[in-house]
C-alpha positions as CSV (number, residue, x, y, z in Angstrom):
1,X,6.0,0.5,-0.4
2,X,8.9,1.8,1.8
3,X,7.2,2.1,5.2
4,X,9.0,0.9,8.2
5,X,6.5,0.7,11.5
6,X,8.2,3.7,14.1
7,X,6.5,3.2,17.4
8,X,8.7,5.8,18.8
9,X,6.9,9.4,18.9
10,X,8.3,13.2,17.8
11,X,7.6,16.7,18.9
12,X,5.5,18.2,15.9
13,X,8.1,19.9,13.3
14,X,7.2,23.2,12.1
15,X,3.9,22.9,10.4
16,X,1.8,19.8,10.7
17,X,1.7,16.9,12.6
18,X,4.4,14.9,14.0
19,X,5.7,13.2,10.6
20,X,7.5,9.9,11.0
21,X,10.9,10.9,9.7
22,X,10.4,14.6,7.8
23,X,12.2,17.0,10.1
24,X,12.1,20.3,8.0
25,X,9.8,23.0,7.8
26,X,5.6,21.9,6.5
27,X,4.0,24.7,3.9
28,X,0.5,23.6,4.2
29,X,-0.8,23.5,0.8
30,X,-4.8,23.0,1.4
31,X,-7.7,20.7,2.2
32,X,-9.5,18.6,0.3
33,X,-13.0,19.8,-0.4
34,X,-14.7,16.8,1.9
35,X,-11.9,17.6,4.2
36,X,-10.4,14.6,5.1
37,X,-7.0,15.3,3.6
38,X,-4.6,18.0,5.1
39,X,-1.7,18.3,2.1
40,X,1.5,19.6,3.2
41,X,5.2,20.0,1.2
42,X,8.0,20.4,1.3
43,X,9.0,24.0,0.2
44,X,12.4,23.3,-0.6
45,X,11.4,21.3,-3.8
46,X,10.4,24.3,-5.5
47,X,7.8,24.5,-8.3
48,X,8.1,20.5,-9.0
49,X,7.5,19.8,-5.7
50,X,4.5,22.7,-5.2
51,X,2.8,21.2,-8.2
52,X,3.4,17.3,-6.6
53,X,1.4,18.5,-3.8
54,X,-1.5,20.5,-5.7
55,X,-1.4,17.4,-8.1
56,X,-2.4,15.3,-4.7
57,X,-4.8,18.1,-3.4
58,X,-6.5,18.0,-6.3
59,X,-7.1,13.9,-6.2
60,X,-6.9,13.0,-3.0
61,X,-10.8,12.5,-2.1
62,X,-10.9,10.5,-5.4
63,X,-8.6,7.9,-3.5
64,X,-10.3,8.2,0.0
65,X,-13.7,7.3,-1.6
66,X,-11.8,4.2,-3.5
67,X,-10.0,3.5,-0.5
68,X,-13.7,3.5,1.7
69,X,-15.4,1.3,-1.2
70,X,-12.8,-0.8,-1.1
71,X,-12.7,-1.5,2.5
72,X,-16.3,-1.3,3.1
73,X,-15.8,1.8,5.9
74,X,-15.1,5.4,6.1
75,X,-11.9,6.4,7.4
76,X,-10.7,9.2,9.6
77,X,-8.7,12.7,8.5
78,X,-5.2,12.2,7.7
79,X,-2.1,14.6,7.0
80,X,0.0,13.8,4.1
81,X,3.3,15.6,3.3
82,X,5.0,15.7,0.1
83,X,9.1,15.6,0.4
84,X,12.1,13.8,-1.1
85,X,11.6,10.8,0.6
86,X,15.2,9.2,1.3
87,X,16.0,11.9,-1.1
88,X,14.3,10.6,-4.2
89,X,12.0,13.0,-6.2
90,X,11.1,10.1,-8.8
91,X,8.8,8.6,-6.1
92,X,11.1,5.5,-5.4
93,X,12.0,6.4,-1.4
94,X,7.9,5.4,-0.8
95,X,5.9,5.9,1.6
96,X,5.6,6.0,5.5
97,X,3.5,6.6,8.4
98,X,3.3,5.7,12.1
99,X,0.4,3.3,13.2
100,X,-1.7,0.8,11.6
101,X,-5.0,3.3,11.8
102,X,-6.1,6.5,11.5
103,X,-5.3,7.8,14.8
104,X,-1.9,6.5,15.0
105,X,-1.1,6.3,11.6
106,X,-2.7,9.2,9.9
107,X,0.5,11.6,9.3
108,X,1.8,10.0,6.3
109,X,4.7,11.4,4.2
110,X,5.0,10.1,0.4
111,X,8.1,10.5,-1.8
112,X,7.7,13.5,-4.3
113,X,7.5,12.2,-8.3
114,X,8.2,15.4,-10.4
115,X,6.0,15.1,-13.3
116,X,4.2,12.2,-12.0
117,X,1.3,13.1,-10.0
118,X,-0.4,8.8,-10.5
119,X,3.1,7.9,-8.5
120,X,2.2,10.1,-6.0
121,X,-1.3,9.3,-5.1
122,X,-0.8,5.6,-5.3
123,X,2.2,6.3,-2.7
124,X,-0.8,7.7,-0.9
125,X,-3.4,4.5,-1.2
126,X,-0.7,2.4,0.2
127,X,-0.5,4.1,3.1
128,X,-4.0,5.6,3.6
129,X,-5.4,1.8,2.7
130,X,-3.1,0.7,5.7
131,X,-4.8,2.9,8.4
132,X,-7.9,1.3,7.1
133,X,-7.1,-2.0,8.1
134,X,-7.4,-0.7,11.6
135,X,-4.2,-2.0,13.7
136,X,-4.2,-5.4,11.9
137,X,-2.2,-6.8,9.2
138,X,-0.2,-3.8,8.8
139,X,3.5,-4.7,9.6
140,X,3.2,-8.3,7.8
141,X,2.6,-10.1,4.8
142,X,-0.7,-10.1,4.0
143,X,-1.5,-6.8,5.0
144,X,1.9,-5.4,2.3
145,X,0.9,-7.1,-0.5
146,X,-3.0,-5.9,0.2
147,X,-2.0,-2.2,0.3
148,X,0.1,-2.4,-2.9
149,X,-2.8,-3.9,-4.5
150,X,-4.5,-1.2,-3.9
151,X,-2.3,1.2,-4.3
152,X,-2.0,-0.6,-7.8
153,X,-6.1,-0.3,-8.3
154,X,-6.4,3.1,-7.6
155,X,-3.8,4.3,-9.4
156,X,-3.9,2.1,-12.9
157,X,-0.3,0.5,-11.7
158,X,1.8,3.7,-11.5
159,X,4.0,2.0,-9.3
160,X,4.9,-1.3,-11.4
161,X,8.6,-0.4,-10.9
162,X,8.1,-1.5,-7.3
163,X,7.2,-5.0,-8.4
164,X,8.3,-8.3,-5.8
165,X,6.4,-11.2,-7.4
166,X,9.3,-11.4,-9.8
167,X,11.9,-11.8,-6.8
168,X,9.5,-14.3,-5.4
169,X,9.9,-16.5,-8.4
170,X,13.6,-15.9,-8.4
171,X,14.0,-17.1,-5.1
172,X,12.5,-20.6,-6.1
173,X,8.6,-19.7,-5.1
174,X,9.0,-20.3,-1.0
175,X,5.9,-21.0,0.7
176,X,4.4,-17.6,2.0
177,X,0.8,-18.7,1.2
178,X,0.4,-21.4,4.4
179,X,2.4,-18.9,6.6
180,X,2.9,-15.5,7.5
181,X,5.9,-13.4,7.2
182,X,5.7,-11.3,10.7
183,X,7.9,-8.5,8.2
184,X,6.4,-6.4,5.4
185,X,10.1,-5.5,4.7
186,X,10.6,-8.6,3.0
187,X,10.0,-8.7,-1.1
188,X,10.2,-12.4,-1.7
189,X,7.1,-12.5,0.8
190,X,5.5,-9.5,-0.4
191,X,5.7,-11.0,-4.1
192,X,4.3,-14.6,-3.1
193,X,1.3,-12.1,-1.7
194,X,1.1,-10.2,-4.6
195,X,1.2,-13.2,-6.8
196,X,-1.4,-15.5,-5.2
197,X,-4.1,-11.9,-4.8
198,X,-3.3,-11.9,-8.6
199,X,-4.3,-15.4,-8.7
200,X,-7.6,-15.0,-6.5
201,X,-8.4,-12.1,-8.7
202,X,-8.1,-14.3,-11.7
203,X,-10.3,-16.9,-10.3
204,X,-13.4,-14.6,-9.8
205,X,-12.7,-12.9,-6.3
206,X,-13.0,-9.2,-5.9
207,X,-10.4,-7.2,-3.9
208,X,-13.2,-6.2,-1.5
209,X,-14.0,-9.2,-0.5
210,X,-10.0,-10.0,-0.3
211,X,-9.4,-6.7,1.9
212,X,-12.4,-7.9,4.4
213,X,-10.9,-11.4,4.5
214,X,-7.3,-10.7,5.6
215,X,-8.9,-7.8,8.0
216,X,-11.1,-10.6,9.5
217,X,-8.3,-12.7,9.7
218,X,-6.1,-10.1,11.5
219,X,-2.4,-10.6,12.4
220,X,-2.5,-14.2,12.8
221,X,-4.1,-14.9,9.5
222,X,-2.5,-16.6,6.5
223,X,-2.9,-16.5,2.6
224,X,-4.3,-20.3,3.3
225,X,-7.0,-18.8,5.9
226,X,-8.1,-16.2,3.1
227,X,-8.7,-19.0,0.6
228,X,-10.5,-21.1,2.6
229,X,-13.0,-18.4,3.9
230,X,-13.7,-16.8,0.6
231,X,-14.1,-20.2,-1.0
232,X,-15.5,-21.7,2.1
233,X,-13.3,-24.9,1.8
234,X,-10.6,-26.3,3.7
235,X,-8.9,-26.8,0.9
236,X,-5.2,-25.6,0.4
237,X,-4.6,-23.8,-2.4
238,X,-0.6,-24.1,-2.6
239,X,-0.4,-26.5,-4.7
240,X,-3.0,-25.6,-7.6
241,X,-1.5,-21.9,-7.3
242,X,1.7,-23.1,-7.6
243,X,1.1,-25.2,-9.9
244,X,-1.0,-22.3,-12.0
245,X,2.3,-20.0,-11.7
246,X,4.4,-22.0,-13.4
247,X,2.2,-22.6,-16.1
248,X,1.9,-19.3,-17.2
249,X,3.6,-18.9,-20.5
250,X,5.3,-15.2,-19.9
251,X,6.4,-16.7,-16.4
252,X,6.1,-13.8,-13.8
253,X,7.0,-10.6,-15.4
254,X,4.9,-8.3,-12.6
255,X,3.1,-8.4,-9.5
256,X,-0.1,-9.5,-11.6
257,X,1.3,-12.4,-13.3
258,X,-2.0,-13.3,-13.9
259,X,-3.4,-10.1,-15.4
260,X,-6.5,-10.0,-12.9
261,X,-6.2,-6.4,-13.0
């Protein structure tokens, strides 16, 4: 997703929390029945946008309890505010929010999608699975390509036009499995990520046990680490994955290349 880390902090704007970057006027639009999601929008996107947000209302503890299973915790209350992100309303400008947990990082804004309320809410897992990784691995890497997948299992893939294994392969497969990009602004890095969790997926792990092996790992962890502890080896898996990837007779068409999901 589109979520640049601001460590820089706002008065609150009229209704709400302070959002990263929304700087308008908030309509709350309800809570969530377990109430651990505020849902705000922005009015100025009229009856699209209102129905965006009662779209998100309406499934937003569905994603928290995927979002807990999936990281083995319970998280904290967020915010989330529904606006033309970067001032898309197809869901293409993202997803933001501050921190890397749920204090920090728990006003999230997501990019309206008029007409398509699955955009939205997986806009919503990628951040909300973020502020479960609790101040690591969000920022980098590992911890991207981990919150698209599971923006991508929560939400059956609604955001496959957001794919970055294919610009992996384009830019001649680098190495991003033994190292760690310190950006998670980078696709070619985010696609070797989402790639090689395709790849563990396909070879009998499950995405739980992925998301509790980078968040073990933390910041300093690698793709490589991953491997090892889930497999406990010390093998490195670069050159079997590799050599997997370009076996695969479609080549990489997607960020599951492998079709784990």
């Amino acid at each position: 997703m589109s979520h640049p880390l601001r460590n820089h902090h706002h008065k609150p704007t009229s209704g709400g929390p302070a959002w990263p970057s929304f700087r308008g006027t908030a309509q709350q639009v309800g809570v969530s029945p377990s109430g651990a999601v505020t849902v705000y929008v922005d009015p100025s996107l009229g009856a699209a946008g209102q129905q965006n947000a009662q779209d998100l209302l309406a499934d937003a503890d569905r994603v928290v309890a995927a979002n807990n299973a999936l990281f083995g915790t319970k998280g904290g209350p967020v915010s989330v505010i529904v606006f033309a992100l970067g001032g898309a309303t197809d869901g293409t400008g993202g997803a933001d929010h501050m921190g890397c947990d749920f204090q920090s990082g728990g006003a999230i804004e997501v990019c309206a999608s008029f007409g398509a309320p699955a955009r939205v809410s997986a806009l919503f897992e990628a951040e909300l699975s973020e502020c479960a990784m609790g101040g690591r691995l969000c920022g980098i890497s590992t911890g991207e390509a981990l919150s698209r997948w599971c923006a991508a299992t929560t939400s059956n893939n609604a955001l496959s036009d957001f794919a970055t294994a294919p610009e992996w392969v384009a830019a001649k497969v680098p190495d991003w499995v033994t190292q760690t990009d310190t950006s998670d602004q980078h696709p070619v890095s985010t696609g070797c990520g989402m790639a090689f969790i395709s790849w563990l997926l396909h070879k009998g792990q499950s995405l739980n046990g992925i998301a509790a092996g980078l968040v073990g790992l933390k910041d300093t962890g690698t793709f490589e680490a991953l491997y090892q502890k889930l497999t406990n080896t010390t093998d490195n898996p670069w050159s079997s994955f590799l050599s997997d990837v370009k076996a695969l007779p479609g080549g990489v068409t997607s960020d599951d290349p492998f079709g784990a999901a």
